[in-house]
C-alpha positions in Angstrom: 4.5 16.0 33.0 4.8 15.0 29.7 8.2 14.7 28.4 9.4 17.1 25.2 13.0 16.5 23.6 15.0 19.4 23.3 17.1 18.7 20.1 17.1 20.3 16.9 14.5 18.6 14.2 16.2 15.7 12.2 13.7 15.2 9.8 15.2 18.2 7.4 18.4 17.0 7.6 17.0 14.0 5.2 17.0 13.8 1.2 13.2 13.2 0.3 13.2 9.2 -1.0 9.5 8.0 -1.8 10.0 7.5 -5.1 13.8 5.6 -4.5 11.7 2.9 -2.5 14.1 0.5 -0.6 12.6 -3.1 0.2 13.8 -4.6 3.6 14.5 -8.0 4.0 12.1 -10.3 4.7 11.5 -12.4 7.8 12.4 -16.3 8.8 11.4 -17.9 11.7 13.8 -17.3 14.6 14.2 -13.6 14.1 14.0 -10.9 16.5 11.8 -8.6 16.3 11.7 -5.0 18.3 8.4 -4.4 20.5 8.0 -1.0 20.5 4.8 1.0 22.2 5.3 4.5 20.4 1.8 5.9 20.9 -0.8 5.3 23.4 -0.6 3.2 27.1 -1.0 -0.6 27.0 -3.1 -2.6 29.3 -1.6 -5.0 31.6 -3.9 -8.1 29.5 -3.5 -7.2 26.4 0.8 -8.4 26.9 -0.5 -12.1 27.1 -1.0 -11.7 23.0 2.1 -10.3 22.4 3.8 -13.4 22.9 1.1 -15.6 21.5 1.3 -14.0 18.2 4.8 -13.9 17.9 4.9 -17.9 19.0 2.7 -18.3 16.2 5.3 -17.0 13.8 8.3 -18.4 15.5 9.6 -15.0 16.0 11.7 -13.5 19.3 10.7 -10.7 20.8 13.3 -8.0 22.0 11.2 -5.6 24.4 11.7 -2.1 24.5 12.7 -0.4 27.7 9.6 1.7 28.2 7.2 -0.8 26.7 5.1 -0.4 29.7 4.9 3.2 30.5 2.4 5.7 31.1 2.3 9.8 30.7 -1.0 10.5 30.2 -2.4 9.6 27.3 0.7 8.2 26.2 2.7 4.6 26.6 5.9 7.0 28.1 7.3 10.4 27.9 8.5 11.6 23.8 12.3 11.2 24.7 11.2 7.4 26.2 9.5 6.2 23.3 11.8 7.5 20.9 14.3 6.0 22.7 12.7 2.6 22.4 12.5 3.4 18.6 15.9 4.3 17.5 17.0 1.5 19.9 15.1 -1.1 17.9 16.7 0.0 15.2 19.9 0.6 16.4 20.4 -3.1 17.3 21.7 -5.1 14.0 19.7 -8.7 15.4 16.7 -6.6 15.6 15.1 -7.5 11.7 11.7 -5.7 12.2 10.0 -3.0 14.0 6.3 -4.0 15.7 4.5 -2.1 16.9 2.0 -3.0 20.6 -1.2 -0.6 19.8 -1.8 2.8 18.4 -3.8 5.2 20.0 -2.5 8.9 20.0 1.2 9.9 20.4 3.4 9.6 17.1 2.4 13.0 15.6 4.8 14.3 18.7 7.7 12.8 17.6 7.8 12.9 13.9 10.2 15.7 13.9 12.7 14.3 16.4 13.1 10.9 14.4 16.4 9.9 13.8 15.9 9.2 10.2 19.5 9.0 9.2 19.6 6.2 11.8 17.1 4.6 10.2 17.9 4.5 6.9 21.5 2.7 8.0 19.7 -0.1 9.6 16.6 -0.4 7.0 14.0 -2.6 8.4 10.5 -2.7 8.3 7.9 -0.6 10.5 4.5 -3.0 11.3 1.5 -1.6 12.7 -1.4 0.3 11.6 -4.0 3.2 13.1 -1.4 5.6 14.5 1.2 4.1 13.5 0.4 5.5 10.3 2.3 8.6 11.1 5.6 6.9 11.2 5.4 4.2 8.6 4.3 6.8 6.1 6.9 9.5 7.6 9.9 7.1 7.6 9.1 6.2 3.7 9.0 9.9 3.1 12.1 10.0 4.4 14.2 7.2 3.8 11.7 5.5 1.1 12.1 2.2 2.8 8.3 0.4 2.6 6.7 -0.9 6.2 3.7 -2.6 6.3 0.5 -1.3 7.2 -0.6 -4.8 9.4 -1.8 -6.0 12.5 -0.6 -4.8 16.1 1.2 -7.3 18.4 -1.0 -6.6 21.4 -4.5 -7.5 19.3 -6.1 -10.9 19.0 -5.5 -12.0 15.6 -7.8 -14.0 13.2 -6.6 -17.0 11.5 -7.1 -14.7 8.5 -4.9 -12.5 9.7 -2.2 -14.7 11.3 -1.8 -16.7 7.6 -2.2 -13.5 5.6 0.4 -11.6 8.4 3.1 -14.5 8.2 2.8 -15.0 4.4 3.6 -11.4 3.3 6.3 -11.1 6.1 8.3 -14.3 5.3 7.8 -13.9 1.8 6.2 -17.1 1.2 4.4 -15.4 -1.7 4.9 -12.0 -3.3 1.6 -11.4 -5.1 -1.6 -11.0 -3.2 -5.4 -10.6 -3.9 -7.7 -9.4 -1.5 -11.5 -9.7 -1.8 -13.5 -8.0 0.4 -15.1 -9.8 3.4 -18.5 -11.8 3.0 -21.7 -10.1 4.4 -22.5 -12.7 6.6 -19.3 -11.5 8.4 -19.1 -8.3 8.5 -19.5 -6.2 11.8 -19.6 -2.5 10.3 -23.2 -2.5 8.8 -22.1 -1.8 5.3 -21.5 -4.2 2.8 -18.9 -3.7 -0.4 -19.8 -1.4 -2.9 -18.1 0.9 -5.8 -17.9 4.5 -5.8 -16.0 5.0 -9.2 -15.7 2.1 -11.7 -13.1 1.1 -13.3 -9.3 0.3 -13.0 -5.9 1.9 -11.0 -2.4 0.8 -10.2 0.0 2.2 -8.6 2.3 2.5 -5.6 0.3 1.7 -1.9 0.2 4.8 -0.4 -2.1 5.7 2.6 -3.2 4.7 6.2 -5.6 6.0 8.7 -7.6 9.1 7.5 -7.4 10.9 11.0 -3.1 10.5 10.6 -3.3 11.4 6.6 -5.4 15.1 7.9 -3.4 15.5 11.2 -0.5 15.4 8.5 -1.2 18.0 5.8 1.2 20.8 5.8 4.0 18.8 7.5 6.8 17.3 5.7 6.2 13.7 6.7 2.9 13.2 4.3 4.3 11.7 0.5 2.6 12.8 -2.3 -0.3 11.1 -3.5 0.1 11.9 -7.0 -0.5 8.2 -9.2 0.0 6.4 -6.2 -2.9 3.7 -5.3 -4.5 5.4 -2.0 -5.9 3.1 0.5 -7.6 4.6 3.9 -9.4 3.3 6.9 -10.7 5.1 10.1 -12.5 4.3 13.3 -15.2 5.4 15.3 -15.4 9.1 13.6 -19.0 10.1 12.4 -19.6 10.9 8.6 -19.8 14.4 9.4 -15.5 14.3 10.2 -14.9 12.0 7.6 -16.1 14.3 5.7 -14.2 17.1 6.9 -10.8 15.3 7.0 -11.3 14.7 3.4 -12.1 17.6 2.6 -8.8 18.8 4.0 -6.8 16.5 2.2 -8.1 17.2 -0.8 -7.6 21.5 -0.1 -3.9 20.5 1.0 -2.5 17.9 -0.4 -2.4 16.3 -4.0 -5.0 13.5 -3.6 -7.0 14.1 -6.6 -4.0 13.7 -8.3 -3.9 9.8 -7.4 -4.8 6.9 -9.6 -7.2 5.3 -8.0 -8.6 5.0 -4.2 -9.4 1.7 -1.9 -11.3 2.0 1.0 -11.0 -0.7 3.9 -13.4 -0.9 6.5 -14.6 2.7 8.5 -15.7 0.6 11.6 -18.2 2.2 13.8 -18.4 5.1 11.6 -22.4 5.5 11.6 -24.1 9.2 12.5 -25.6 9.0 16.5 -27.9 10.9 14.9 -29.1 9.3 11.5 -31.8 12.0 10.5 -29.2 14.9 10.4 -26.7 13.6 9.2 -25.5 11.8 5.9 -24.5 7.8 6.1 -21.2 6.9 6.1 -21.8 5.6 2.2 -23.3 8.7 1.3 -20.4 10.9 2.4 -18.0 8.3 1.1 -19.6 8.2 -1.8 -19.8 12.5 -2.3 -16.2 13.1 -1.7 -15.0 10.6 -4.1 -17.5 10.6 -6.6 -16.3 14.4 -7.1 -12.6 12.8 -7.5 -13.7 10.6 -10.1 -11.2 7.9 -9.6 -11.5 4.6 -9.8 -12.5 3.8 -6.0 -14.4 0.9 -4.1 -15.4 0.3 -0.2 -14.8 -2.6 1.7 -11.1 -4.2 1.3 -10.3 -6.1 4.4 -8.3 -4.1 6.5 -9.0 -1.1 9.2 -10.1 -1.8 12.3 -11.0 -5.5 12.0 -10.7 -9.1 12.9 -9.8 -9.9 9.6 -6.8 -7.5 8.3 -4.8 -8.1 5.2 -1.2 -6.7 5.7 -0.4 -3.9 3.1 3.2 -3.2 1.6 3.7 0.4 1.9 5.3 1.7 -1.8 4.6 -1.5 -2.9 2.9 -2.0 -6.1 -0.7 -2.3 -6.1 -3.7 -2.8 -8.5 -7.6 -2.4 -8.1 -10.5 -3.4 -10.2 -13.2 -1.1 -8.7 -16.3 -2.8 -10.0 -14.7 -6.7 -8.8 -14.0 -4.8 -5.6 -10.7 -6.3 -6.2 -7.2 -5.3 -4.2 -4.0 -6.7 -6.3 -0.9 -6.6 -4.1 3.3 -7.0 -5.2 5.4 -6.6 -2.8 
């Protein structure tokens, strides 16, 4: 069975902080990190890159106690994975939280997050896909900035690797991210702009299945002049469309500054002659917006994935296809 927590929902018990960002320290080799698996089951070979990638960065791993679990479609029960989670945070020579995979699962346990926990030991969130729901919960909450980045159980470009340990250890703090040549893209779509021109503002955003899944909660910030970036996977052009179309009926998106989209792999119709292309429908729903907004930034689900600061200050020149990153 899968487990449910009985406890009363933490998550009101928290001040709103977005827009009182609070930047976590950065990393240096030697650290330990918390391995957490808080949404779906890991395979048995995808562990051997877990420790490759963190030997890469000279970082130690601290495992969490249900790391390898299964309930279903899940890596453990909700009361096993949020244990995992409050105990990587919990422990003061923890300095960051990273995520194995996504998957399906953190939607369950946004509202049993022990935010006030979190916010006494801030330290940054990593991972990406459904991690989405609490990297972009916890900065609701707390407003301290994750980064939307690579998972620890994934096989990791050199791209990735130097872009990964640059941003983490703070080796620079100002990033620009061109969008990945044609001759090396996989998705069948090459970069193109939707809306020309320019935007700045905070990095808001994440998977676009997570950002739906999230209207009408209180875990989703407000999109209002914040930079928007979003990514997805494996959904046809006929969902993409619906999700945004939800997000734009629920939430405050057209309110944001500008949009940058990464890469929506394996997002093509089955069925090409009823449907519209993923560029088409793309290009619809955020023509209509009329924000500056371009396709193709290197991140989603990619070899090649540039880490993103979330709350961070970003910039975009639309018709460069250009991502300008502070963090």
């Amino acid at each position: 069975m899968l487990g449910l927590v009985s406890m009363m929902p933490l998550a009101n018990t928290i001040h709103l902080m977005e827009d009182k960002d609070k930047k976590t320290p950065l990393l240096k080799a030697g650290d330990m990190v918390g391995v957490v698996a808080p949404s779906g089951p890991i395979k048995d070979d995808r562990f051997e890159y877990v420790a490759e990638n963190l030997n890469q960065l000279g970082l130690e791993p601290v495992f969490g106690k249900y790391i390898r679990g299964k309930s279903g479609f899940l890596s453990g029960t909700d009361a096993e994975r949020l244990e995992d989670l409050h105990s990587a945070y919990a422990n003061k020579d923890v300095k960051a939280v990273w995520c194995l995979r996504g998957g399906y699962g953190t939607t369950r346990i946004l509202d049993q997050i022990d935010y006030k926990l979190i916010k006494k030991n801030a330290k940054p969130l990593i991972g990406y896909s459904d991690i989405t729901g609490p990297l972009l919960s916890i900065y609701r909450k707390t407003g301290i900035m994750g980064y939307h980045a690579t998972m620890l159980a994934s096989k990791w470009s050199e791209f990735t690797l130097e872009q990964t340990r640059v941003m983490l250890f703070g080796e620079k703090n100002e990033f620009q991210f061109e969008p990945i040549p044609e001759g090396e893209r996989t998705d069948g779509e090459f970069a193109y702009t939707i809306v020309s021109g320019k935007a700045e503002g905070k990095l808001i955003g994440g998977n676009l299945t997570l950002l739906a899944s999230m209207c009408g909660t209180d875990f989703l910030p407000k999109f209002k002049n914040k930079l928007v970036f979003i990514e997805d996977v494996g959904e046809e052009p006929y969902r993409i469309d619906r999700m945004l179309t939800q997000l734009k009926s629920a939430s405050d998106l057209e309110e944001a500054a500008g949009f940058v989209l990464g890469i929506f792999n394996d997002c093509n119709p089955e069925n090409a002659a009823f449907s519209f292309s993923l560029k088409e429908t793309l290009t619809s729903q955020f023509s209509a917006i009329g924000k500056p907004t371009y396709y193709g930034a290197p991140f989603g689900h990619i070899d090649k994935i540039a880490p993103i600061p979330l709350g961070g200050e970003g910039s975009i020149d639309a018709d460069r296809k250009l991502l300008s990153v502070k963090c």
